[in-house]
PAZAPA-4460 file (N, C-alpha, C; in steps of 0.05 Angstrom, whole numbers, plus 32768, in hexadecimal, padded with zeros to 4 digits):
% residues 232
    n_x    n_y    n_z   ca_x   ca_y   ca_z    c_x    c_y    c_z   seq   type   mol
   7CE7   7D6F   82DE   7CEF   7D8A   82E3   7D0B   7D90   82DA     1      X     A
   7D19   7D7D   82CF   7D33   7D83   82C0   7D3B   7D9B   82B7     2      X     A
   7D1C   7D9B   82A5   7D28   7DB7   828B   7D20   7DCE   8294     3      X     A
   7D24   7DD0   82AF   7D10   7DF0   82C0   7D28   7DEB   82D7     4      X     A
   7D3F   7DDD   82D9   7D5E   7DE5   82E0   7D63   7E01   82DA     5      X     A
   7D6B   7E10   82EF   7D7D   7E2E   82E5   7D61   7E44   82EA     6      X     A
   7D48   7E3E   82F4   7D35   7E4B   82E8   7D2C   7E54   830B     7      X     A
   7D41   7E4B   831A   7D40   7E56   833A   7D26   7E3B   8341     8      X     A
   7D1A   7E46   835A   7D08   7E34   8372   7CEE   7E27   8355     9      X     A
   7CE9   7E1A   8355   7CD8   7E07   8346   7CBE   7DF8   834F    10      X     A
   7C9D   7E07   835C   7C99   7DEB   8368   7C91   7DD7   8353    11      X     A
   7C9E   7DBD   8368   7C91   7DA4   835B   7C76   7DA4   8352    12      X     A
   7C71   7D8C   8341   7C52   7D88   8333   7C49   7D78   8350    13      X     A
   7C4E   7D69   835A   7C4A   7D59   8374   7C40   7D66   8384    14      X     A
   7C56   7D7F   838D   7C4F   7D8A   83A3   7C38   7D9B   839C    15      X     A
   7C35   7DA9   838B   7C13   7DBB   8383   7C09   7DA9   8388    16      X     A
   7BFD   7D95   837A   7BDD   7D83   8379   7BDD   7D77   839C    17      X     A
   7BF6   7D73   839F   7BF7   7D65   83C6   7BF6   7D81   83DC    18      X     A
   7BFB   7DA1   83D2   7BF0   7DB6   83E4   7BDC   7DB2   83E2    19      X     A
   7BC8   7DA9   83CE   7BB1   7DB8   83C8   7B9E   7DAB   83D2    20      X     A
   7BA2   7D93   83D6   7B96   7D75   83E0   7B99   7D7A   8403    21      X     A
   7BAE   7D82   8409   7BB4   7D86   842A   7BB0   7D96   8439    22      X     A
   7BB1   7DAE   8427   7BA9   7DCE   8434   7B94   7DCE   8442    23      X     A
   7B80   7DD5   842D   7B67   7DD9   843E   7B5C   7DBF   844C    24      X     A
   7B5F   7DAB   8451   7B59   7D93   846E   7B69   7DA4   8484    25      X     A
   7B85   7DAD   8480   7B8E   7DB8   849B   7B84   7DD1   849F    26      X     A
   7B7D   7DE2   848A   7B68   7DF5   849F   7B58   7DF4   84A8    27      X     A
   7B45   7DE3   8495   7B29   7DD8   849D   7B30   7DD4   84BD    28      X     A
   7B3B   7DBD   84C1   7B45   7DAA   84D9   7B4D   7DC1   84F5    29      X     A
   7B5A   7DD8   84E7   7B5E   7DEF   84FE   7B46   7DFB   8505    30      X     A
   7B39   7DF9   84F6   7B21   7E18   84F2   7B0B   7E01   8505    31      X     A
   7B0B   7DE6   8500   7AF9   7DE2   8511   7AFD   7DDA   8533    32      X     A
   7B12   7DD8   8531   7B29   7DD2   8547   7B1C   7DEC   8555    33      X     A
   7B1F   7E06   854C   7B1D   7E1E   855F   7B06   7E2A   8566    34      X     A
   7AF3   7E17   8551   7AD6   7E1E   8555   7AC8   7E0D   856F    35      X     A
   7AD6   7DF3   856C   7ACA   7DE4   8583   7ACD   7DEE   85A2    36      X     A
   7AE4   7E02   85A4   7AF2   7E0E   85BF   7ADC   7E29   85BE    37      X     A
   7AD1   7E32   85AF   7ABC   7E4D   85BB   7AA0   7E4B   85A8    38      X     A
   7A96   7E5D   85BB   7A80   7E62   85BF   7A6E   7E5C   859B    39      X     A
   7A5B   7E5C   8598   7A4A   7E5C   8575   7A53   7E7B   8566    40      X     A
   7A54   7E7E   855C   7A51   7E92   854D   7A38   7EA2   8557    41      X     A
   7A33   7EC0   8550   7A18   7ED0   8553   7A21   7EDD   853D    42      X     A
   79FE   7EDB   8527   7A03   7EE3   8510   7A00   7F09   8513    43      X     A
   7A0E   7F12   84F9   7A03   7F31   8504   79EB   7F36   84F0    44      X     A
   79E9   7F55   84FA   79D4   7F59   84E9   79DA   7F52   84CB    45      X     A
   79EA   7F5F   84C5   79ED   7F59   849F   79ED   7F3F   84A1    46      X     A
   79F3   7F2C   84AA   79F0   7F0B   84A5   79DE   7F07   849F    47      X     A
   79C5   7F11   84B7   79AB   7F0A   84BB   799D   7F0E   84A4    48      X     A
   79A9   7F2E   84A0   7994   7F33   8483   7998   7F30   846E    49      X     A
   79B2   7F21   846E   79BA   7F16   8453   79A6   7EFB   8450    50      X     A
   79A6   7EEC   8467   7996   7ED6   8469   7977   7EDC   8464    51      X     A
   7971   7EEB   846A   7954   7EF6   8461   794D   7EFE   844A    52      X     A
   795F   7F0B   8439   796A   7F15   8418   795B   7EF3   840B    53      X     A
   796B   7EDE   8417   7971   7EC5   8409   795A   7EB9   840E    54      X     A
   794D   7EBA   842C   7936   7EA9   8428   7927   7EB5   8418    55      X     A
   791B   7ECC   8412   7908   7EDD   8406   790E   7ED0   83EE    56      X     A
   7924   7ED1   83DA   792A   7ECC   83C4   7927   7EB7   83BA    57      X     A
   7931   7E9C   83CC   7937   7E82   83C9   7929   7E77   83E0    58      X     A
   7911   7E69   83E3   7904   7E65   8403   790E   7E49   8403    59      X     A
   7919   7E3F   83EE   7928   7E22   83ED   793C   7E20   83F6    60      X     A
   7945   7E2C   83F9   7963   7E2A   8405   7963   7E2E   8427    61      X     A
   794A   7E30   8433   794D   7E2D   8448   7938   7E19   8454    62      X     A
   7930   7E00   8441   791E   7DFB   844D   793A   7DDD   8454    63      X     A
   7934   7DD3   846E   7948   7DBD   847B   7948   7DA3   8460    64      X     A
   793C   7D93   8451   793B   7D82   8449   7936   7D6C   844E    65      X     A
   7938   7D56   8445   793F   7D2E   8457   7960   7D2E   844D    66      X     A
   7963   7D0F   845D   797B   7D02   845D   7995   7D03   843F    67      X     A
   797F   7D03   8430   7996   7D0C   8414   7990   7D24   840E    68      X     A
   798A   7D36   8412   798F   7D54   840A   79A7   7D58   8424    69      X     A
   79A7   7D54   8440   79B7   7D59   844E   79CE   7D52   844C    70      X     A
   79D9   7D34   843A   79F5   7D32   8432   79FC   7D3E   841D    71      X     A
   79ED   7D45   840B   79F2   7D4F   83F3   7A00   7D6A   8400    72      X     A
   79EA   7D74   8415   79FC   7D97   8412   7A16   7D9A   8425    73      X     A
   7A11   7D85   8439   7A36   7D85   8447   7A48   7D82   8430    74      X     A
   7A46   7D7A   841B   7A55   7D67   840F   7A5E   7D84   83F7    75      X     A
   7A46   7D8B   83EF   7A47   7DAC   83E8   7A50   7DBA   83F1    76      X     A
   7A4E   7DC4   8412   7A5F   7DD0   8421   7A78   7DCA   8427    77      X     A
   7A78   7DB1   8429   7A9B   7DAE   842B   7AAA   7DB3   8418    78      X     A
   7AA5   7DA9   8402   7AAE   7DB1   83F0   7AB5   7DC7   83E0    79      X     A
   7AA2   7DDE   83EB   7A9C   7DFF   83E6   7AB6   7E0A   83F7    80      X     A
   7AB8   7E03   840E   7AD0   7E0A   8420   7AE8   7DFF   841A    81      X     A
   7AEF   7DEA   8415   7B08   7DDF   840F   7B0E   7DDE   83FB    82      X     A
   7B04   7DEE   83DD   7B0D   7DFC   83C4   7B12   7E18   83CA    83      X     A
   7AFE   7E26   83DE   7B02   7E43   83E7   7B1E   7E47   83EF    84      X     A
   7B28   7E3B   8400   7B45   7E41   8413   7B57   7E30   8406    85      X     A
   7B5B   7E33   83E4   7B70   7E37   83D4   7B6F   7E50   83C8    86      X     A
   7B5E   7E60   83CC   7B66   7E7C   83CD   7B7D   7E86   83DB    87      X     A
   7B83   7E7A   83F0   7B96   7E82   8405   7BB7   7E86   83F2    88      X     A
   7BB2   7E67   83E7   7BCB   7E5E   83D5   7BCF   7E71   83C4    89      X     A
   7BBB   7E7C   83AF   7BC5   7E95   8395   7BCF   7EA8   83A6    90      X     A
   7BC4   7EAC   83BC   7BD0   7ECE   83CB   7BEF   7ECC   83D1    91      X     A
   7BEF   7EAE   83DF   7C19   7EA3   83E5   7C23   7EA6   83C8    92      X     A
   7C14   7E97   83B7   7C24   7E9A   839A   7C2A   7EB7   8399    93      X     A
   7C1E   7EC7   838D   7C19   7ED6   8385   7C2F   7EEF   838F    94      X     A
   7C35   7EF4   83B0   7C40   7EFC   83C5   7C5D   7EED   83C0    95      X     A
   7C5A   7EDD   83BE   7C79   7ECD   83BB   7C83   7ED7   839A    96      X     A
   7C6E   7ED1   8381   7C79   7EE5   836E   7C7E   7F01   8365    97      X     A
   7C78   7F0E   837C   7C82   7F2C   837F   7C95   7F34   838C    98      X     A
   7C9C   7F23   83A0   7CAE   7F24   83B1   7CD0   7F15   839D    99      X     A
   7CC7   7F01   8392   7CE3   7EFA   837A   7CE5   7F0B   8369   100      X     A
   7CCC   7F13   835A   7CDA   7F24   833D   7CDC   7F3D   8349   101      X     A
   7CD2   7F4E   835F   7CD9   7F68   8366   7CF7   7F71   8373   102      X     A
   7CF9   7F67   838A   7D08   7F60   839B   7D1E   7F51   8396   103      X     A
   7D25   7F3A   8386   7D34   7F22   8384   7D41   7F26   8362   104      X     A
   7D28   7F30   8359   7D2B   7F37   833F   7D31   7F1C   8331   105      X     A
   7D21   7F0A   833B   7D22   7EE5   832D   7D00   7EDB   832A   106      X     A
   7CFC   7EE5   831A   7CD6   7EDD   830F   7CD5   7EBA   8308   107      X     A
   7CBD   7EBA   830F   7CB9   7E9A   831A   7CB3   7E96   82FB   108      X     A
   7CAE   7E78   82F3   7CA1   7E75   82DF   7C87   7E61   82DF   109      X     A
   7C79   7E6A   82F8   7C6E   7E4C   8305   7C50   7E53   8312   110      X     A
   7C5A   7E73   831F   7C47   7E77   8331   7C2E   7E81   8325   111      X     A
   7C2F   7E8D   830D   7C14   7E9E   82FD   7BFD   7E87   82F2   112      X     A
   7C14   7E68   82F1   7BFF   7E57   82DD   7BF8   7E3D   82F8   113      X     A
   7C06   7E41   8309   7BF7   7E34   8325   7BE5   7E4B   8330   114      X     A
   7BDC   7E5C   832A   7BCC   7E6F   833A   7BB2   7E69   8324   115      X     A
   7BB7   7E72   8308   7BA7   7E70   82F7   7B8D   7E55   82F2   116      X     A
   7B9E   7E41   82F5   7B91   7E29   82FD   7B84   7E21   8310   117      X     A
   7B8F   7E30   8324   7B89   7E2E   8344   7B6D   7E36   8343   118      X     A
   7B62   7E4F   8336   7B4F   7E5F   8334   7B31   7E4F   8320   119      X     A
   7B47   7E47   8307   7B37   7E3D   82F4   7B27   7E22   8306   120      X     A
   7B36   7E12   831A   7B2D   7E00   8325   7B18   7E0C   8338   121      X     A
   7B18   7E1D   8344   7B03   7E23   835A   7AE8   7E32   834D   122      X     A
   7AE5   7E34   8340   7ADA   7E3E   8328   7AC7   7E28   8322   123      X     A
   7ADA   7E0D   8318   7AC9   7DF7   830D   7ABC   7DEB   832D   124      X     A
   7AC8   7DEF   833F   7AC4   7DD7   835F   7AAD   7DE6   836F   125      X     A
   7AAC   7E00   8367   7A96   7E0A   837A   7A7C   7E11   837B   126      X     A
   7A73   7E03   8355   7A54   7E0D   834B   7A47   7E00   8369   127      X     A
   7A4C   7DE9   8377   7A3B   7DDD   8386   7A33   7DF1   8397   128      X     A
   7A4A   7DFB   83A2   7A4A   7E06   83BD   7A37   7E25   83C3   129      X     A
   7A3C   7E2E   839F   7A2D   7E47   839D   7A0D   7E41   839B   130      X     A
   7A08   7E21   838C   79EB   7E1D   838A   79DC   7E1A   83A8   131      X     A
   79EE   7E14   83BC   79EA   7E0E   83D7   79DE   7E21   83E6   132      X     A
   79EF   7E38   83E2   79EA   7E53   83EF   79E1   7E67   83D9   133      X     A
   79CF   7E63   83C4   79C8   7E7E   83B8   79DA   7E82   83AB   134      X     A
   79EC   7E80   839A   79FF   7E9A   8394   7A03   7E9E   837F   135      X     A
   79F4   7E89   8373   79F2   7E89   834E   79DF   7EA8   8345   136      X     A
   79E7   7EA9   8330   79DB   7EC4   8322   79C5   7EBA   8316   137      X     A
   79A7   7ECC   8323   7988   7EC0   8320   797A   7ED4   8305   138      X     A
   7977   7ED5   82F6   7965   7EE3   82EA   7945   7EDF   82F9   139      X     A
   7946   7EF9   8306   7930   7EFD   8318   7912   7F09   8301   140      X     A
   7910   7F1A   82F1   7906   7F28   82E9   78E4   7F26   82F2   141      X     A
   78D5   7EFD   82E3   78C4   7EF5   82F2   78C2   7EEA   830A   142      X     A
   78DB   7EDF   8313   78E8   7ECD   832A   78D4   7EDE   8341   143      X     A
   78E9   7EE9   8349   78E6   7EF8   835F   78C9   7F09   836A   144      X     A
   78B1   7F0E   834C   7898   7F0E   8355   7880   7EFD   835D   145      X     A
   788C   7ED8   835E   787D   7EC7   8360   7878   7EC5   8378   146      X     A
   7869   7EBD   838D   7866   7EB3   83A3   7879   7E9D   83AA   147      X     A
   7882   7E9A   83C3   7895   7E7F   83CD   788A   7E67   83B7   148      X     A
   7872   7E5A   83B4   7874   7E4D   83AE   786B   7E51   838E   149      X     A
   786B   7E5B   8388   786E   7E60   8362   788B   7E61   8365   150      X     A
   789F   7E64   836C   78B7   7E69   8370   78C6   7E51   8371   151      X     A
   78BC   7E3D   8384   78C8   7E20   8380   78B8   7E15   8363   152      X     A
   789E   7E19   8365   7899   7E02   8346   78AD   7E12   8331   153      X     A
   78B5   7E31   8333   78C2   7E33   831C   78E0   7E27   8316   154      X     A
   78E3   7E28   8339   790C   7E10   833E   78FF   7DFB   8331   155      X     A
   78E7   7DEC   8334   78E3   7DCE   832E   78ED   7DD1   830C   156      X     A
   78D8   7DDF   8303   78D7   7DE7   82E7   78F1   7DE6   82DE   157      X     A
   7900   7DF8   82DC   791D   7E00   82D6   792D   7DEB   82D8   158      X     A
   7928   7DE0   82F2   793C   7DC7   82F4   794A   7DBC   82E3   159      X     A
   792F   7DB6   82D0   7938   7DA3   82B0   7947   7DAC   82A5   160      X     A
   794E   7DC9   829F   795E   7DC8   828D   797A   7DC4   829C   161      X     A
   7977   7DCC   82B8   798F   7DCF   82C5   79AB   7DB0   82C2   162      X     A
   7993   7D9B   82C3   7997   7D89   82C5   79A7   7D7D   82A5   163      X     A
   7997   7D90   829A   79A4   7D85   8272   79BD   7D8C   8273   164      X     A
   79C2   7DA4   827B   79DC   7DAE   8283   79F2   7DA4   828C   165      X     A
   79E6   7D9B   82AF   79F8   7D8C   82BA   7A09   7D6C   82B0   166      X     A
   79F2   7D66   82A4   79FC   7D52   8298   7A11   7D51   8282   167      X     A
   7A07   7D6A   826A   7A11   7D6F   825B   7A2C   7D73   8260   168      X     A
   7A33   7D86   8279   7A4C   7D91   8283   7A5F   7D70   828A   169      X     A
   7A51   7D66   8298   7A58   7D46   82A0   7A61   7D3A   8291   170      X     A
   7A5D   7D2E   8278   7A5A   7D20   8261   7A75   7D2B   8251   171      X     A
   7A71   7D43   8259   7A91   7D58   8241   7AA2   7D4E   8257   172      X     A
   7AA4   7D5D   826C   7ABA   7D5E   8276   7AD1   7D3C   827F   173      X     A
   7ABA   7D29   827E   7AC3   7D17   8287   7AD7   7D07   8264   174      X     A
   7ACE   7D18   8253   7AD8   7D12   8236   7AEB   7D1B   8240   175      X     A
   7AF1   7D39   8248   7B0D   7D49   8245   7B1F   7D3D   8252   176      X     A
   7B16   7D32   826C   7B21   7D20   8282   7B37   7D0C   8276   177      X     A
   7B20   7CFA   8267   7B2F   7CDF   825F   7B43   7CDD   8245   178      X     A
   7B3C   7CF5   8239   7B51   7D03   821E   7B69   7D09   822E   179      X     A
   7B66   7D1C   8242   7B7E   7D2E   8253   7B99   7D15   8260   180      X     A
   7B86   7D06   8270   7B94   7CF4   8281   7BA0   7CDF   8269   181      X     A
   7B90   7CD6   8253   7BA3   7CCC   8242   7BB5   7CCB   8233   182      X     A
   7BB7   7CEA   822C   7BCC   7CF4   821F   7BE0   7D00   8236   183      X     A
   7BE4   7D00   8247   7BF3   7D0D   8261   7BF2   7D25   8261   184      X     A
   7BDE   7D31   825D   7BD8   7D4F   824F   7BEE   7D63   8263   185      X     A
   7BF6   7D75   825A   7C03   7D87   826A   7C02   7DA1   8260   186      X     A
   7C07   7DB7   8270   7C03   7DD2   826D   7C18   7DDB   8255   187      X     A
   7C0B   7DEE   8246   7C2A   7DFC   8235   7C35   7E10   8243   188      X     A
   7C36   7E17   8256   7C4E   7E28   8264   7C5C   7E16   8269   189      X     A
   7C74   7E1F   8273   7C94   7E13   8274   7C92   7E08   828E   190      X     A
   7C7F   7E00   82A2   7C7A   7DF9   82BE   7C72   7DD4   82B4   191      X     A
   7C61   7DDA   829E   7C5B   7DBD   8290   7C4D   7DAC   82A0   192      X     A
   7C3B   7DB5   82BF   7C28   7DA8   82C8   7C18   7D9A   82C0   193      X     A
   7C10   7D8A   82C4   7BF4   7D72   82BC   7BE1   7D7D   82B8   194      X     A
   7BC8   7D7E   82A6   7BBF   7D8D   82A8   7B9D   7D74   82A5   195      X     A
   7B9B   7D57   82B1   7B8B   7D4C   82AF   7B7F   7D4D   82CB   196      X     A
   7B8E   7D56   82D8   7B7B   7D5F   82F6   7B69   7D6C   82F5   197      X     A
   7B70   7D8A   82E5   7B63   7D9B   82E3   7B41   7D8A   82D4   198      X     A
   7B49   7D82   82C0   7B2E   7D6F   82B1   7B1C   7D60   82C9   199      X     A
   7B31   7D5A   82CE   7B22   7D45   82F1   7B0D   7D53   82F8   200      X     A
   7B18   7D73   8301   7B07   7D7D   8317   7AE6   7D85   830C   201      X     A
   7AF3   7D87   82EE   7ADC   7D8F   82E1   7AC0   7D84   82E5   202      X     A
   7AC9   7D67   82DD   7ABB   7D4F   82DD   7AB0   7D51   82FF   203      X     A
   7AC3   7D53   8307   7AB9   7D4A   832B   7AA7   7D6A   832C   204      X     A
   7AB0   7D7F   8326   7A9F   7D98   832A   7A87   7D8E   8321   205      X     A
   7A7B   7D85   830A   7A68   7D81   82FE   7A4E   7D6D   830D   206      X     A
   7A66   7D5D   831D   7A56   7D46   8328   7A44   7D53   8349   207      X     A
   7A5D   7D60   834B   7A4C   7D72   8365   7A40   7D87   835B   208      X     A
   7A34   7D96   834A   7A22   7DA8   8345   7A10   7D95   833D   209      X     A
   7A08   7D7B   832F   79F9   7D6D   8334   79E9   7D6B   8351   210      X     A
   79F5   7D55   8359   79FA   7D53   8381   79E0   7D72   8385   211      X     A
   79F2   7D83   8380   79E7   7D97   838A   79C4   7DA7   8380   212      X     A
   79BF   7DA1   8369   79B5   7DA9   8356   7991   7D96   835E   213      X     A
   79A3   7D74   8361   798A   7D63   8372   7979   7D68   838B   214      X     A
   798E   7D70   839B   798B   7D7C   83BF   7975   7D95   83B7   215      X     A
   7981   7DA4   83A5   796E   7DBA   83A1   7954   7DB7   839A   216      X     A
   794F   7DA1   8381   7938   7D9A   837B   7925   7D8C   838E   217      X     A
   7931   7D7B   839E   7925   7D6C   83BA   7919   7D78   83C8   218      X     A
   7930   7D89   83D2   7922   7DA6   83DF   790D   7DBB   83D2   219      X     A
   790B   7DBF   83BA   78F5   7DCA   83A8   78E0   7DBD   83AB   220      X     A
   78DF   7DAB   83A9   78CB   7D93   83A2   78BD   7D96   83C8   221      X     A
   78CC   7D92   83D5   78B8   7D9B   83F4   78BB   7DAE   83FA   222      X     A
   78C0   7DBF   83F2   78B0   7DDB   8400   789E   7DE1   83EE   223      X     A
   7898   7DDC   83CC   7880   7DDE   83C1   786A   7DCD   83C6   224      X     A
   786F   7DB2   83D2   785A   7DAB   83DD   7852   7DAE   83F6   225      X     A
   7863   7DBB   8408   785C   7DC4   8427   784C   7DDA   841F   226      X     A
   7859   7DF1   840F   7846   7E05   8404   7829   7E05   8403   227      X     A
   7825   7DED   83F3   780C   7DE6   83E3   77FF   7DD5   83FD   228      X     A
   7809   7DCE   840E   77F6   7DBC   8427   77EF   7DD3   8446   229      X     A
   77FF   7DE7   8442   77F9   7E08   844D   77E3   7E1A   8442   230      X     A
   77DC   7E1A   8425   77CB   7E20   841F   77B3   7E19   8423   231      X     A
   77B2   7DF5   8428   778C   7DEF   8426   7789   7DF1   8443   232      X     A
***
């Protein structure tokens, strides 16, 4: 951080990747802390019928599963939440750089390309979490006129290519990874961050939309045959 002397408050490269790692466990850690002291939740109506939106659409996503679809999706879910609440972080950035260059009249040179990244990372960390709960964008056109179970053989169907993909995505990113970290890759703004984490997450994003992508098919795979054992 030498050559960013004179350039006012600076954060460290340390301290970003070690907020980002600490943050959300301590909210997590609060949020369940306050949940254990009251009562369940009561969903409301829009919950409900959002949940009804989703089974109609997706009857897979609510069917319970076995033993490895159920770690797969904690693991999805946790993970969906503890990339979420680094949102929290761009809003402080962001608030803290309006408050220097407006007010202070001393503009950061730090905060636009830690927010930027911040974003680009949750982006790559959360395909899981969206495959979990619906949230991916469906081209319905035939979808949505099949019966429940024409509906899973068509998840079964699809799968494949999903899978060419995932891999595909896997296979690159873990290239970009081992290029990045070798060369000590770093950002071209003047902040000069690492920028082989970012490759990391890619790779690790990739590995859990996998994760996720299996759970789904498992779960496809029995409710089209529960389907088909309802019928005779």
């Amino acid at each position: 951080m030498n050559d960013l002397q004179g350039f006012g408050f600076v954060l460290p490269h340390w301290a970003y990747w070690g907020w980002l790692t600490i943050m959300p466990l301590v909210f997590m850690y609060m949020v369940k802390r306050k949940a254990t002291s009251e009562k369940e939740p009561i969903l409301t109506p829009d919950e409900e019928l959002a949940l009804d939106i989703l089974a109609e659409e997706d009857p897979a996503l609510h069917v319970k599963g076995n033993r490895v679809t159920k770690f797969i999706d904690k693991v999805s879910d946790f993970t969906g939440i503890f990339i979420a609440l680094w949102t929290v972080n761009a809003v402080v950035f962001y608030f803290y750089e309006v408050v220097m260059r407006y007010i202070f009249n001393m503009p950061t040179i730090w905060v636009h390309e830690a927010s930027f990244l911040l974003f680009g990372m949750q982006y790559l960390m959360t395909g899981a979490y969206a495959m979990l709960h619906g949230a991916h964008v469906r081209v319905d056109i035939l979808y949505v006129k099949l019966p429940p179970r024409g509906r899973a053989g068509m998840d079964i169907f699809t799968s494949v290519f999903f899978f060419i993909f995932v891999l595909a995505l896997m296979g690159t990113s873990w290239t970009f990874f081992v290029s990045s970290y070798g060369m000590n890759e770093i950002t071209l703004e003047t902040w000069g961050i690492q920028y082989w984490p970012v490759k990391l997450l890619m790779f690790t994003g990739a590995i859990l939309l996998t994760l996720a992508g299996i759970s789904k098919l498992i779960k496809d795979i029995m409710l089209f045959r529960l389907l088909g054992e309802e019928k005779k």
